[in-house]
C-alpha positions in Angstrom: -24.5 -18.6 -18.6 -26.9 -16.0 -17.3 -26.0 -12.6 -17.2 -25.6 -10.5 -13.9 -27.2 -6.8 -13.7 -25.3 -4.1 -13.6 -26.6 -3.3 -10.0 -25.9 -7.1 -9.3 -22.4 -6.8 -10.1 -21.9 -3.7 -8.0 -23.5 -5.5 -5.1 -21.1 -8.6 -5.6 -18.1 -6.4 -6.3 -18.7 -4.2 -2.7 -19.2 -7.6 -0.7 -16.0 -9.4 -2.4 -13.6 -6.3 -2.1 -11.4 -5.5 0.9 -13.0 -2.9 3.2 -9.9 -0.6 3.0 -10.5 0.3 -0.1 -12.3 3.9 1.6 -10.9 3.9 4.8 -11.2 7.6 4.9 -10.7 8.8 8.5 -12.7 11.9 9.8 -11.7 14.9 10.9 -12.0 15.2 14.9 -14.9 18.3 15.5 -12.5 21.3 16.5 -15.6 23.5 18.6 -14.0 26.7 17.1 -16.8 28.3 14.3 -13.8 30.6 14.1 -10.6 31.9 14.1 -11.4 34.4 17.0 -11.8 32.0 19.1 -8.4 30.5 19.1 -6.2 31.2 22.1 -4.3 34.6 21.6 -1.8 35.5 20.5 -1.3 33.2 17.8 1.4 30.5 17.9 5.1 31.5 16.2 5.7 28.1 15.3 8.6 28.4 12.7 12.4 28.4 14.2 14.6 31.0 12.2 17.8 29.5 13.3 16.9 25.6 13.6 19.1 23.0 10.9 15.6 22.5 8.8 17.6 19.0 7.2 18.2 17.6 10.4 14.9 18.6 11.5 13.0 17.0 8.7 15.2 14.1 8.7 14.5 13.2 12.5 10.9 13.6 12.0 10.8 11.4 8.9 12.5 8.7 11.4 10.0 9.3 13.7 7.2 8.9 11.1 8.6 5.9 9.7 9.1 4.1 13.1 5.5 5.3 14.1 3.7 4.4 11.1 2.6 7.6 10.1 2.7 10.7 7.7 5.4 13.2 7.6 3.9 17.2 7.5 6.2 19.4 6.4 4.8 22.9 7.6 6.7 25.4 5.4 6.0 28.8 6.5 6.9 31.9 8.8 6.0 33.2 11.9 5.2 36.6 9.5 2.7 34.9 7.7 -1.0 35.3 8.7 -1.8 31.8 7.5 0.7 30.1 8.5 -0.2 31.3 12.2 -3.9 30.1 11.9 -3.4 27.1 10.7 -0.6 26.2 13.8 -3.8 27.5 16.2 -6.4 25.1 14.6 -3.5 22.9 15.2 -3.1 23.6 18.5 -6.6 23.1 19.8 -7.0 20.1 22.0 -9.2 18.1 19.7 -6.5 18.8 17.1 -3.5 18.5 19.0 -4.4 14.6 19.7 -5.7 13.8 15.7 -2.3 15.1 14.5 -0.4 13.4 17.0 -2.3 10.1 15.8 -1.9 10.5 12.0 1.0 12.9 11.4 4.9 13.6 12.6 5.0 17.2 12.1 7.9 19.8 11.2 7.7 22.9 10.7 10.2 24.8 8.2 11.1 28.3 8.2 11.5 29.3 4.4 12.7 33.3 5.3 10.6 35.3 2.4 10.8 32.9 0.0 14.5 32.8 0.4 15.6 29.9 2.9 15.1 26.1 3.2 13.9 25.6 -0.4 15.9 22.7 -0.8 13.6 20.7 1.4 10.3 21.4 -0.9 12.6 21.1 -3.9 13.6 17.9 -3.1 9.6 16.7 -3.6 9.7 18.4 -7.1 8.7 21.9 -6.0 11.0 23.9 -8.3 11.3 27.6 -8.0 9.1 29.6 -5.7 6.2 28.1 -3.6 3.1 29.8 -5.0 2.3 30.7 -1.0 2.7 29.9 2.4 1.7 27.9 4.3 2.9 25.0 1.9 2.2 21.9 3.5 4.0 18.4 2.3 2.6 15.4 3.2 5.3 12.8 2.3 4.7 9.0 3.0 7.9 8.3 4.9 8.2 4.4 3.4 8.6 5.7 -0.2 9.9 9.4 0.6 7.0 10.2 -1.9 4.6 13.7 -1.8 1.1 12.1 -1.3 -0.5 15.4 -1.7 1.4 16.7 -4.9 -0.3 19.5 -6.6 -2.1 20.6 -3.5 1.0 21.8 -1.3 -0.3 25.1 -1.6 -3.8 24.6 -0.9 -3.9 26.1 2.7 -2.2 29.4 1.4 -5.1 31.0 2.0 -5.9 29.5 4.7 -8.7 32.7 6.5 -10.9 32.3 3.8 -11.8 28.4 5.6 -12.8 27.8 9.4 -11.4 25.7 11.6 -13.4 23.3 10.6 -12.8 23.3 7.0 -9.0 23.1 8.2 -9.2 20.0 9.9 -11.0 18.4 7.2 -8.2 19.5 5.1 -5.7 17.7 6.8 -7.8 14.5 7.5 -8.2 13.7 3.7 -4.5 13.0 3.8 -4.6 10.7 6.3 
């Protein structure tokens, strides 16, 4: 039996495999080069008083019958970074790529000190390592689909706008 080439059997393998293997979708181009350019003044997207269980719970419903991720935005309206992130969010070519791919919450975690029953209940124990911690949770399975990289955004000033929205579009 003759044997195939290496090359070959890549070739074979790429035209015999399902094409969602990579079905990587891109992030939308968001115009800003940066954060000054966002409208002013910043959004204050995180609700002090809201019921963050009911909140996350309706929007995991929604997800679910919508057939897409659950965000959970933990943050306050204090933090820098958390602000930023809900402007890049906020721009039009955002607004409508979100909509699309996420069902988004936002949760108000105080100073560290509030709502940490909703990231402990995706095996974030103790106190986030920064804000904003985003959880992208598949809502079939109730599972974290980006563990380890909840935190990632904390610093969020040091990317663009750009390098936000790609962020968020690997998760897709």
């Amino acid at each position: 039996m003759p044997r195939l080439s290496f090359a070959a059997a890549l070739a074979i393998a790429a035209l015999t495999l399902p094409a969602a293997v990579d079905a990587r979708v891109a992030a939308p181009r968001v115009g800003a080069t940066s954060f000054e350019q966002l409208s002013q003044p910043l959004p204050l997207p995180y609700d002090g008083n809201a019921d963050a269980k009911a909140a996350v719970a309706a929007a995991k419903a929604r997800a679910l019958k919508g057939h897409k991720k659950l965000l959970i935005d933990l943050g306050g309206n204090w933090c820098l970074d958390c602000r930023l992130l809900a402007g890049v969010m906020e721009l039009p070519t955002m607004r409508g790529f979100v909509a699309r791919h996420y069902e988004v919450v936002t949760v108000d975690i105080g100073r560290f000190d509030k709502n940490l029953d909703i990231p402990a209940r995706y095996g974030i124990k103790g106190r986030l390592a920064g804000v904003p911690a985003l959880l992208i949770v598949d809502p079939k399975t109730d599972k974290l689909v980006n563990a380890g990289r909840e935190t990632a955004l904390a610093d969020a000033r040091s990317l663009s706008p750009q390098g936000l929205a790609d962020w968020l579009a690997q998760w897709v």
